[in-house]
C-alpha positions as CSV (number, residue, x, y, z in Angstrom):
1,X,22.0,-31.3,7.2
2,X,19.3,-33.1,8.5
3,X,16.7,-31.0,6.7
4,X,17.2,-32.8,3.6
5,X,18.2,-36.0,5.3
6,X,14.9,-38.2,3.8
7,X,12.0,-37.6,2.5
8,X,10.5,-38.7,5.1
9,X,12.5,-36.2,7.8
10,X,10.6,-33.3,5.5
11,X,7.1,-35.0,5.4
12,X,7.7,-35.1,9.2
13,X,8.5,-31.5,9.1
14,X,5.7,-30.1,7.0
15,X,3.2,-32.3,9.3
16,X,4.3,-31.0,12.5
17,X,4.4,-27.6,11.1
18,X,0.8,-27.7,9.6
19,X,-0.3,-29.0,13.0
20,X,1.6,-26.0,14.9
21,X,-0.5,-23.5,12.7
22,X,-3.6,-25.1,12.7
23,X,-3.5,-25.2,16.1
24,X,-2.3,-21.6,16.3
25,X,-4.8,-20.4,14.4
26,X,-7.6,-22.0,16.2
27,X,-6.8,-20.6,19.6
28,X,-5.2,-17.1,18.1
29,X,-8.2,-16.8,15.5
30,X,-7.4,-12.8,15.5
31,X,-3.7,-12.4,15.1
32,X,-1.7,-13.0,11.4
33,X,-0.1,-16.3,12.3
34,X,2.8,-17.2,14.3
35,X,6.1,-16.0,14.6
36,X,9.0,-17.1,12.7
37,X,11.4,-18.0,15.3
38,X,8.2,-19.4,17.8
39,X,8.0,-21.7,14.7
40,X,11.2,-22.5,14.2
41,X,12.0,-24.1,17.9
42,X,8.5,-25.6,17.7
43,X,9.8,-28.0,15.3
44,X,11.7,-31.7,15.6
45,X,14.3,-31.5,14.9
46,X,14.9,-28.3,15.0
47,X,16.3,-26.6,12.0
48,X,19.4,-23.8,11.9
49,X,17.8,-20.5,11.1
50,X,19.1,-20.7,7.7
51,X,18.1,-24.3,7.0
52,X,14.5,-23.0,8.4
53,X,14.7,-19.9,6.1
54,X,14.7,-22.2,3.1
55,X,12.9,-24.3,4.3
56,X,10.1,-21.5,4.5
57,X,10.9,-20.2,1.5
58,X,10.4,-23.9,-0.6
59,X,7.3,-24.2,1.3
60,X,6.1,-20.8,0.4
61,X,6.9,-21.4,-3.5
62,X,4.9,-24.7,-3.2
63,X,1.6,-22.9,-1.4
64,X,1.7,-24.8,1.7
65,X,2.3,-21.8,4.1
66,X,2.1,-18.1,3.8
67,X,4.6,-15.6,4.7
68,X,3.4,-12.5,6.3
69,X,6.5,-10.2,7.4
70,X,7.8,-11.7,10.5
71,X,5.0,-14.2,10.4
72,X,4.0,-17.2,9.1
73,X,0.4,-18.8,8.5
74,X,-1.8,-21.5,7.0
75,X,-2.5,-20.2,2.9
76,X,-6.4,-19.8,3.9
77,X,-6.3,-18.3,7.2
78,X,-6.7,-14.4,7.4
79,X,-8.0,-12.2,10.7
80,X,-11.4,-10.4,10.1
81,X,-12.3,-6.6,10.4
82,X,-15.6,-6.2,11.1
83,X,-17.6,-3.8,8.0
84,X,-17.5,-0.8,10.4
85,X,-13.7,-1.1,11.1
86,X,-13.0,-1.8,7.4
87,X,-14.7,1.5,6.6
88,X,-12.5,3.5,9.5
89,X,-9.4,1.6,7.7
90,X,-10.6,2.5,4.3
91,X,-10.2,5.7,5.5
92,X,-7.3,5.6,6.9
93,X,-5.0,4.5,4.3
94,X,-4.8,6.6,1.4
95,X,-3.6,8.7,4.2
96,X,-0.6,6.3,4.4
97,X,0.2,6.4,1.3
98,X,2.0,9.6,-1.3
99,X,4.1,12.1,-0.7
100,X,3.9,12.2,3.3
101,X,4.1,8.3,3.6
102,X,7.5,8.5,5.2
103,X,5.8,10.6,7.6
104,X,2.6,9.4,8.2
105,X,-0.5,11.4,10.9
106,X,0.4,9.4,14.4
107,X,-2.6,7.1,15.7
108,X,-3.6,10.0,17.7
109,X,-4.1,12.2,14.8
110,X,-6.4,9.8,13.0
111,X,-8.7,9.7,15.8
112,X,-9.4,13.5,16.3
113,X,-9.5,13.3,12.9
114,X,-12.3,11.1,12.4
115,X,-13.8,11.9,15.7
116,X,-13.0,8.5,17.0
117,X,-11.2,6.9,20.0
118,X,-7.9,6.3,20.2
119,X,-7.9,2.9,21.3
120,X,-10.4,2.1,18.7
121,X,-8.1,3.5,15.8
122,X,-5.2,1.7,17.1
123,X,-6.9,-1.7,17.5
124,X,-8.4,-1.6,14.1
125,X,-4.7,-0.7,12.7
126,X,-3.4,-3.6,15.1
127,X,-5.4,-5.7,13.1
128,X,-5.0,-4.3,9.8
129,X,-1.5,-4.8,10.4
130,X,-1.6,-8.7,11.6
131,X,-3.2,-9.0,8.0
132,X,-0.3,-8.0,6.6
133,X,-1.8,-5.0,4.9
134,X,0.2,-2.2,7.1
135,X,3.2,-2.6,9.4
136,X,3.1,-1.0,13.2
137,X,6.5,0.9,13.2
138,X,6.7,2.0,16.5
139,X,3.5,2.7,19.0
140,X,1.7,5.3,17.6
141,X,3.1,5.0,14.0
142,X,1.6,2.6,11.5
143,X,3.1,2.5,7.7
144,X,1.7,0.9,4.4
145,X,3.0,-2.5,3.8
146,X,4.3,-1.1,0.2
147,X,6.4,2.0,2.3
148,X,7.8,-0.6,4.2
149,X,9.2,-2.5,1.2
150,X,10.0,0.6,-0.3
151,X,12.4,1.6,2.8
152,X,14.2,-2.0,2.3
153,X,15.0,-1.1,-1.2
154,X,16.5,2.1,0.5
155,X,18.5,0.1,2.6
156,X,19.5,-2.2,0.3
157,X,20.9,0.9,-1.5
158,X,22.6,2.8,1.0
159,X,24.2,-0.6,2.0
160,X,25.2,-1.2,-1.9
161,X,26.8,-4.3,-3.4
162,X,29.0,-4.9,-1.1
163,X,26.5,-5.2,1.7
164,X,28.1,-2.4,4.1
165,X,27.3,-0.9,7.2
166,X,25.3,2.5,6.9
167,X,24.4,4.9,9.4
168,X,21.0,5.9,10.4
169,X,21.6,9.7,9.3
170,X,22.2,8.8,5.8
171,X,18.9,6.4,6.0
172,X,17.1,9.4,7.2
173,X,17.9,11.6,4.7
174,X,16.6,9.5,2.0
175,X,13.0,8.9,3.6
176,X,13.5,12.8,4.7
177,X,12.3,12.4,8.1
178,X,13.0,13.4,11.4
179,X,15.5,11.6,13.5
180,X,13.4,10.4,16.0
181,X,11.1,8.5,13.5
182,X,13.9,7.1,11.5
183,X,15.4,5.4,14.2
184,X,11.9,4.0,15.5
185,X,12.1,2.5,11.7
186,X,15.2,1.6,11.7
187,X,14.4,-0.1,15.8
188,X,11.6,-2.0,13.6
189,X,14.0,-3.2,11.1
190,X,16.1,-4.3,14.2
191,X,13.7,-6.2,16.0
192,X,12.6,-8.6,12.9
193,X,16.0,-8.9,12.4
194,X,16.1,-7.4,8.8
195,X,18.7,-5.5,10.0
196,X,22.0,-6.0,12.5
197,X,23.2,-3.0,14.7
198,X,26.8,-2.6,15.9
199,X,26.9,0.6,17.5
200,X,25.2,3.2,15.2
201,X,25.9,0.9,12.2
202,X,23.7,-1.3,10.7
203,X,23.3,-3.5,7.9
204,X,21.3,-6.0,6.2
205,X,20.7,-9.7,7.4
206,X,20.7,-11.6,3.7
207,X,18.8,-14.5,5.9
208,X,15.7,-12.0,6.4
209,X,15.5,-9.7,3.2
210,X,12.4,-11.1,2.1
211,X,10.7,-10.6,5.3
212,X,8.4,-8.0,3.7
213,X,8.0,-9.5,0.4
214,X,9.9,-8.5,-2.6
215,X,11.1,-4.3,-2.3
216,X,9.3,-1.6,-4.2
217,X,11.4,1.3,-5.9
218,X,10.8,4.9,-4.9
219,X,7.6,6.1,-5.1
220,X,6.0,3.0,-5.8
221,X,3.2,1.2,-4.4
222,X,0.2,2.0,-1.8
């Protein structure tokens, strides 16, 4: 392929990708970085999603980026909480956390229970999340980074060796939630493209299973 055409084609690359995120960062100083895919078509030439996937990966190994879920940013380049919101987040998230952390209090809940806004809880978890630190699952559910992996390695399982399709009723059973929240996660999954749908089958991408950083097993992680 042409990614491994020349040196020089991948000194190219990696210069034209440390511009995009500079420049990214400098006009986006409050989000995580920029998406994958954003990235991806950004660059000349432009790379097959695969190719790109290694590529990403080689330049994660070596330091030069970072990779953040479905994002991907300069090594030194995190958004900031102010001291008051990291105090409502340190709050926050040994709630996310333990037994109930397939099932974690709703946005809403947090803020009557810390006699806050709503909008103020949500932006500060908004944030939290662009750094990587929790995922926002659907609108009014946020999950620890760690759960996140940890539901991966559940997939991973249900879909076995052989990489088969599962259905989202078996996937719910393990996190023992609801149906209406394990579809939002499984929606999330989805929309990253961890995961491929056909129908009311799913199963794992093998181009995206990093996307969340190597899986936890059960009950591990906060």
């Amino acid at each position: 392929t042409r990614l491994v055409s020349t040196p020089a084609a991948l000194d190219g690359l990696r210069r034209q990708m440390a511009e995009a995120l500079d420049a990214f960062h400098r006009d986006n100083a409050d989000l995580q970085g920029i998406g994958r895919e954003k990235l991806r078509l950004a660059l000349d030439p432009r790379l097959s999603r695969p190719d790109f996937t290694a590529f990403l990966r080689h330049d994660a190994e070596a330091g030069r980026v970072a990779l953040d879920g479905a994002f991907v940013r300069l090594p030194g380049h995190l958004p900031r909480l102010s001291p008051e919101d990291e105090a409502m987040l340190a709050r926050i998230l040994p709630r996310l956390s333990g037994e109930d952390r397939f099932r974690p209090p709703r946005t809403r809940d947090f803020a009557t229970e810390f006699g806050a806004e709503e909008a103020e809880v949500r932006r500060i978890l908004r944030m939290a999340a662009r750094q990587g630190r929790i995922d926002q699952i659907a609108h009014d559910h946020f999950f620890a980074r760690a759960t996140t992996r940890e539901m991966v390695s559940i997939i991973r399982d249900l879909a076995g060796p052989g990489n088969d399709w599962f259905t989202a009723p078996a996937f719910r059973d393990r996190v023992q939630n609801g149906r209406k929240v394990a579809i939002q996660i499984l929606d999330f999954f989805d929309r990253h493209g961890l995961t491929l749908r056909r129908g009311d089958l799913r199963r794992i991408n093998p181009h995206r299973i990093d996307l969340f950083g190597e899986a936890d097993g059960p009950g591990q992680g906060a």
